[in-house]
Each structure stands twice: as C-alpha cells, then as structure tokens.
GUVEXKE-517339 format. One line per field, with one value per atom (N, C-alpha, C, O): residue in one letter; x, y, z. Coordinates in nm, 3 decimals. Example, Ala and Ser with C-alpha at 12.3 -4.5 7.8 and 13.67 -1.06 7.14 Angstrom:
<vexros>
aa [a,a,a,a,s,s,s,s];
east [1.319,1.230,1.320,1.424,1.285,1.367,1.290,1.341];
north [-0.569,-0.450,-0.330,-0.332,-0.225,-0.106,0.003,0.114];
up [0.780,0.780,0.780,0.846,0.708,0.714,0.787,0.804];
</vexros>
This chain:
<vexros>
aa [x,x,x,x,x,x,x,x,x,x,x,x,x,x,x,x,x,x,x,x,x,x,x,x,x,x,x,x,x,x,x,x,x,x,x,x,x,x,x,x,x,x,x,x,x,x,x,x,x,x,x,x,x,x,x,x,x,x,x,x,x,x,x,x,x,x,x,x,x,x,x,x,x,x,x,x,x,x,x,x,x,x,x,x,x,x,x,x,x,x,x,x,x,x,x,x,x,x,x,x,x,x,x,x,x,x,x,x,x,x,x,x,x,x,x,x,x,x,x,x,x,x,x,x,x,x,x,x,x,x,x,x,x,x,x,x,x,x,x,x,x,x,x,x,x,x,x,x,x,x,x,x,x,x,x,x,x,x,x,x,x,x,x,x,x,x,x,x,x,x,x,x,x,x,x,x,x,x,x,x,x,x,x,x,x,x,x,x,x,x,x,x,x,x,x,x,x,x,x,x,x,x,x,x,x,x,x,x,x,x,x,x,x,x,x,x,x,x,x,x,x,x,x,x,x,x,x,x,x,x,x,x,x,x,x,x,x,x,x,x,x,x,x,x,x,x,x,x,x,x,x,x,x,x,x,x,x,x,x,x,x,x,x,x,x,x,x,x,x,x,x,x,x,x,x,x,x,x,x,x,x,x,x,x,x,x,x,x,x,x,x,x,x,x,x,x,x,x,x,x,x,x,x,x,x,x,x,x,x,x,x,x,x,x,x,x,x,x,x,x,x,x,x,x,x,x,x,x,x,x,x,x,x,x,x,x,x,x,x,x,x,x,x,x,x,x,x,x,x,x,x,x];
east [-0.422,-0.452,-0.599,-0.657,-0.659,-0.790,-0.814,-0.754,-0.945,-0.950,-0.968,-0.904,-1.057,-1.067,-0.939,-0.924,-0.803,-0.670,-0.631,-0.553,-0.655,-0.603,-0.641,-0.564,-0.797,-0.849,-0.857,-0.897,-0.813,-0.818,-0.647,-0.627,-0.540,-0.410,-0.410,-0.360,-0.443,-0.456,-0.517,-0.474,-0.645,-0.720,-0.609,-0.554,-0.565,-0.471,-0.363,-0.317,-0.334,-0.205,-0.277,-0.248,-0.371,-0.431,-0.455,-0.425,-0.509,-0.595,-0.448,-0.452,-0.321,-0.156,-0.120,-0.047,-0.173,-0.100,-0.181,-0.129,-0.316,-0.356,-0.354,-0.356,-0.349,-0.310,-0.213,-0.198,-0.118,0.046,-0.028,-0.031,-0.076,-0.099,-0.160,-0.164,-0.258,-0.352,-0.216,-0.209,-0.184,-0.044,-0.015,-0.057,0.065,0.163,0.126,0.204,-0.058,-0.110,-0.124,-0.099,-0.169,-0.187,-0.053,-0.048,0.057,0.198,0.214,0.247,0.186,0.194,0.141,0.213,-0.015,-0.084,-0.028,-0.021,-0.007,0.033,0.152,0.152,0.269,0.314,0.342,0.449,0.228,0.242,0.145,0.164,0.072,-0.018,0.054,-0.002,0.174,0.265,0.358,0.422,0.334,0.425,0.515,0.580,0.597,0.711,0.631,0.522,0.780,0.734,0.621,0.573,0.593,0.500,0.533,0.455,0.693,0.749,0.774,0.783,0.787,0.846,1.031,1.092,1.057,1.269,1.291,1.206,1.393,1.499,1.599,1.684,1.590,1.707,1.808,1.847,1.896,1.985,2.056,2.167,1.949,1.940,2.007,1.971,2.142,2.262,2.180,2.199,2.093,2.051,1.964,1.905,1.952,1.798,1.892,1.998,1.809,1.912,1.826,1.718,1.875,1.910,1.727,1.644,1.723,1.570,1.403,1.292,1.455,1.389,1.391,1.304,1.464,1.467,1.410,1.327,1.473,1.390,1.234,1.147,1.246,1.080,0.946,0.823,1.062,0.964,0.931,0.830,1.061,1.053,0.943,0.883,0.955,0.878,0.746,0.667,0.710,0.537,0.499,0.411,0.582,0.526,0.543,0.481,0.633,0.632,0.471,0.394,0.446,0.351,0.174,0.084,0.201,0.086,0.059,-0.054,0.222,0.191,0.169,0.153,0.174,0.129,-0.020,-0.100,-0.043,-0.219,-0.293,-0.406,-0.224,-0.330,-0.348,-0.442,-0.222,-0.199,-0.261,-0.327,-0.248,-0.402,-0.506,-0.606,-0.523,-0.640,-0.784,-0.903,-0.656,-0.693,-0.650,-0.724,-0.601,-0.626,-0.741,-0.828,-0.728,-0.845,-0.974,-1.075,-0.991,-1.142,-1.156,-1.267,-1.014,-1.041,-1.091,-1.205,-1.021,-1.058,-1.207,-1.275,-1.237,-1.408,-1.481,-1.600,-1.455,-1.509,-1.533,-1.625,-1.428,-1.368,-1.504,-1.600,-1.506,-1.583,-1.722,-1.789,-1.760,-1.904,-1.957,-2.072,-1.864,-1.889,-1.874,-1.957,-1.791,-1.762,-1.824,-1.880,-1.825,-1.836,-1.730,-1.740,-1.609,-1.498,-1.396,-1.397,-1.295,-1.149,-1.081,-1.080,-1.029,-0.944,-0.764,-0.683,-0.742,-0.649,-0.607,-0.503];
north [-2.760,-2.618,-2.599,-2.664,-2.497,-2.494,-2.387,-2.284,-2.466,-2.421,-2.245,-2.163,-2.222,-2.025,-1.970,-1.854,-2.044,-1.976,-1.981,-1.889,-2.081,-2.099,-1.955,-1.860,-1.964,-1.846,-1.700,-1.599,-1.715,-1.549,-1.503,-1.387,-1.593,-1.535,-1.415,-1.303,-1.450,-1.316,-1.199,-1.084,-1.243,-1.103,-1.075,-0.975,-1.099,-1.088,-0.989,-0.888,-1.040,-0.991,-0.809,-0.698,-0.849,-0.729,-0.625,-0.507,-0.672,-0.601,-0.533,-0.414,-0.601,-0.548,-0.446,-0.357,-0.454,-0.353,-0.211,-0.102,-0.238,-0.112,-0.091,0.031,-0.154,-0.079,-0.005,0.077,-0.048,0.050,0.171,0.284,0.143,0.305,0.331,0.436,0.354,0.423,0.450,0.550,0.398,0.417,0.512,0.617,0.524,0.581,0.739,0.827,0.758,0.922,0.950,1.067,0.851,0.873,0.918,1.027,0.848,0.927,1.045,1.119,1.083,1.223,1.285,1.331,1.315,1.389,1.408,1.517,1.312,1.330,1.417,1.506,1.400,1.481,1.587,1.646,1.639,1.762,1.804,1.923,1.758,1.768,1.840,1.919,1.794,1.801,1.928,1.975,1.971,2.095,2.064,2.167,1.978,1.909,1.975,2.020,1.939,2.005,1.893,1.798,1.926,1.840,1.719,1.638,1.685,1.554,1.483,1.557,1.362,1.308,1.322,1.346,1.303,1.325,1.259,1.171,1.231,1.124,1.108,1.195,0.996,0.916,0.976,1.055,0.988,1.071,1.216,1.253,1.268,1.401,1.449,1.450,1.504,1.565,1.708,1.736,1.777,1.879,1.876,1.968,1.727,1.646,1.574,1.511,1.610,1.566,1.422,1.400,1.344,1.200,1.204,1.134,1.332,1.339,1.337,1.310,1.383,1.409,1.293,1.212,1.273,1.118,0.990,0.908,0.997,0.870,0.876,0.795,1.020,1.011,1.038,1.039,1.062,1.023,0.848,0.786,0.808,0.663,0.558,0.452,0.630,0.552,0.614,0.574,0.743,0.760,0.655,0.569,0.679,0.616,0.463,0.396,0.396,0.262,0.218,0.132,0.307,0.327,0.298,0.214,0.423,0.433,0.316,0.269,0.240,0.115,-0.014,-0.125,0.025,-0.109,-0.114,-0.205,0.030,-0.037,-0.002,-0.047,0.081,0.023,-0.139,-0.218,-0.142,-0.344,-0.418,-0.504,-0.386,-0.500,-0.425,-0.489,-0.346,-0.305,-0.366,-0.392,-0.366,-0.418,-0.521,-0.554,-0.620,-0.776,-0.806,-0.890,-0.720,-0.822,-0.792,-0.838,-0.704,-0.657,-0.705,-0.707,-0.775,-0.867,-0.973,-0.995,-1.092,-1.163,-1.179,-1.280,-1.083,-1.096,-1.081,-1.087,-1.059,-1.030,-1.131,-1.133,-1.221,-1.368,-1.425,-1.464,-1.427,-1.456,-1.458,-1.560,-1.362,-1.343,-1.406,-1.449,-1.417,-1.457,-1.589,-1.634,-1.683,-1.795,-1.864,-1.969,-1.807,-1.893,-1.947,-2.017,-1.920,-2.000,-1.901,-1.831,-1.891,-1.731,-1.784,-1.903,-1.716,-1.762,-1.787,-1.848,-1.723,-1.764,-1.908,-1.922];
up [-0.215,-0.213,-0.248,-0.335,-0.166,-0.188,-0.314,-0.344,-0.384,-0.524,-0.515,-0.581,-0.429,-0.405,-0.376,-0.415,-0.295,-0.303,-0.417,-0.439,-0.550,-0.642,-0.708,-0.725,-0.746,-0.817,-0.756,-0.813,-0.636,-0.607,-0.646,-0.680,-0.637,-0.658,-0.828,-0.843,-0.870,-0.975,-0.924,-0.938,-0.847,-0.808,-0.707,-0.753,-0.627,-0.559,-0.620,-0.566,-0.742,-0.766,-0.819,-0.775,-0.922,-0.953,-0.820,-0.835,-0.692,-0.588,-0.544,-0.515,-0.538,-0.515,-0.580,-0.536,-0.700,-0.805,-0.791,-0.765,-0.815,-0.708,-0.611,-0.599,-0.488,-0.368,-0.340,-0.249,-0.459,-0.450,-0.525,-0.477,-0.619,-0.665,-0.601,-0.665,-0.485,-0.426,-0.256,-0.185,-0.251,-0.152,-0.213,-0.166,-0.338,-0.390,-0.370,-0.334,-0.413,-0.428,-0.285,-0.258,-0.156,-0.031,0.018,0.074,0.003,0.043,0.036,0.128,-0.110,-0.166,-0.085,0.004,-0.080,-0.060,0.149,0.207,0.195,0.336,0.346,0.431,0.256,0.240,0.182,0.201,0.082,0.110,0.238,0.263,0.303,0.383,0.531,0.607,0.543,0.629,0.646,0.740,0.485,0.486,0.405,0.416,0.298,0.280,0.097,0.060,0.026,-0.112,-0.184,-0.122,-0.323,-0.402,-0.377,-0.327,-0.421,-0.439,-0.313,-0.215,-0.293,-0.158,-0.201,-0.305,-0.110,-0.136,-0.154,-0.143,-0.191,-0.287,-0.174,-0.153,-0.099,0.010,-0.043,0.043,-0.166,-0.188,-0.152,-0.112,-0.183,-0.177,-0.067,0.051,-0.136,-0.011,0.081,0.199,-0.011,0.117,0.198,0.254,0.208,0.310,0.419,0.412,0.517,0.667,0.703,0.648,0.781,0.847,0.832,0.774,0.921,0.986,0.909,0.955,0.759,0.677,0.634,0.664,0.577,0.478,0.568,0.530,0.692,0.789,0.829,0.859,0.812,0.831,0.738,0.751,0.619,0.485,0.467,0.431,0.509,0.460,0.590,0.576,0.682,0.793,0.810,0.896,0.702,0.679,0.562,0.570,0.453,0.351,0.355,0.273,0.455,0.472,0.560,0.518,0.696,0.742,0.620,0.625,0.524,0.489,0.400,0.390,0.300,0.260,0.309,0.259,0.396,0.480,0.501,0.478,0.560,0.620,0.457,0.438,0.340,0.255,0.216,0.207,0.199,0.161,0.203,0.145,0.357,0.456,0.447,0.480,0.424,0.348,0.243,0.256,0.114,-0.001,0.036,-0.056,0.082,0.081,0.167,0.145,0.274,0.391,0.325,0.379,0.191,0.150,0.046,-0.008,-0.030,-0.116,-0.070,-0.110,0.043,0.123,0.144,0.128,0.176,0.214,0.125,0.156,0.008,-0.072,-0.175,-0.256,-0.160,-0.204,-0.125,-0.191,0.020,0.074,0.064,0.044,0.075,0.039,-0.087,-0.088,-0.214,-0.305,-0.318,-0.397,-0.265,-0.284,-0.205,-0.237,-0.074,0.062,0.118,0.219,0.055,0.143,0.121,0.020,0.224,0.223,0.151,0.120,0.123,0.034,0.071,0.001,0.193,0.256,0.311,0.375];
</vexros>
C-alpha cells in the first residue's frame, strides 16, 4: 500500500464527516427551496404520499452523492499537489 493512501485515510475519514454535514444543510436548504416545509419528512410519516417521500429521498440521495465526490476528488488533489503522488 502506498504510503500517501496510508496517510490520507484519516483526512479521508475527516473530509467524510464533513461532507455529510455540508450535504446535510444543502438538502435542507433545496428543500425548502422547493416549496416543502423547514424539515425534510420522515419516510414514516402517514400524511406524506409514495410521491413525496420518494422524491425527498432521491434529491437528498442525489445531493449526497455529488457532495461526497466532491470532497474526495478535492481532497485527492489536494493530497496531490502536496505530496506529489494520489492518494488513491
């Protein structure tokens, strides 16, 4: 294993833990952006139809995704620039 995959897996893990929180306020804010209340819905929630709940879950799956490759591919390069070698 190359020694920069070794040492970036923490930054890694750290660069993860914020990207969910920065997901987490981007969800929000899209939805209220959308029209939908403060909160996102609760899959539960008996007075939320098929339509609502599937398409809360397939924005906010959406928006966690491209932050994730986001924050990795800019950790990555960043690994990069600094080291000289990816860390992937």
């Amino acid at each position: 294993m190359k020694a920069a995959k070794i040492v970036y897996k923490p930054v890694g893990l750290a660069l993860g833990a914020e990207g969910g929180m920065v997901a987490g306020v981007a969800f929000k804010q899209a939805w209220k952006m959308i029209g939908h209340d403060d909160d996102a819905l609760d899959a539960t929630d008996e007075n939320r139809t098929w339509q609502e709940v599937l398409s809360a879950a397939g924005l906010q799956g959406a928006i966690f995704a491209v932050v994730k490759a986001a924050v990795y591919r800019a950790g990555s390069a960043t690994t990069r620039r600094l080291t000289g070698t990816w860390p992937g």
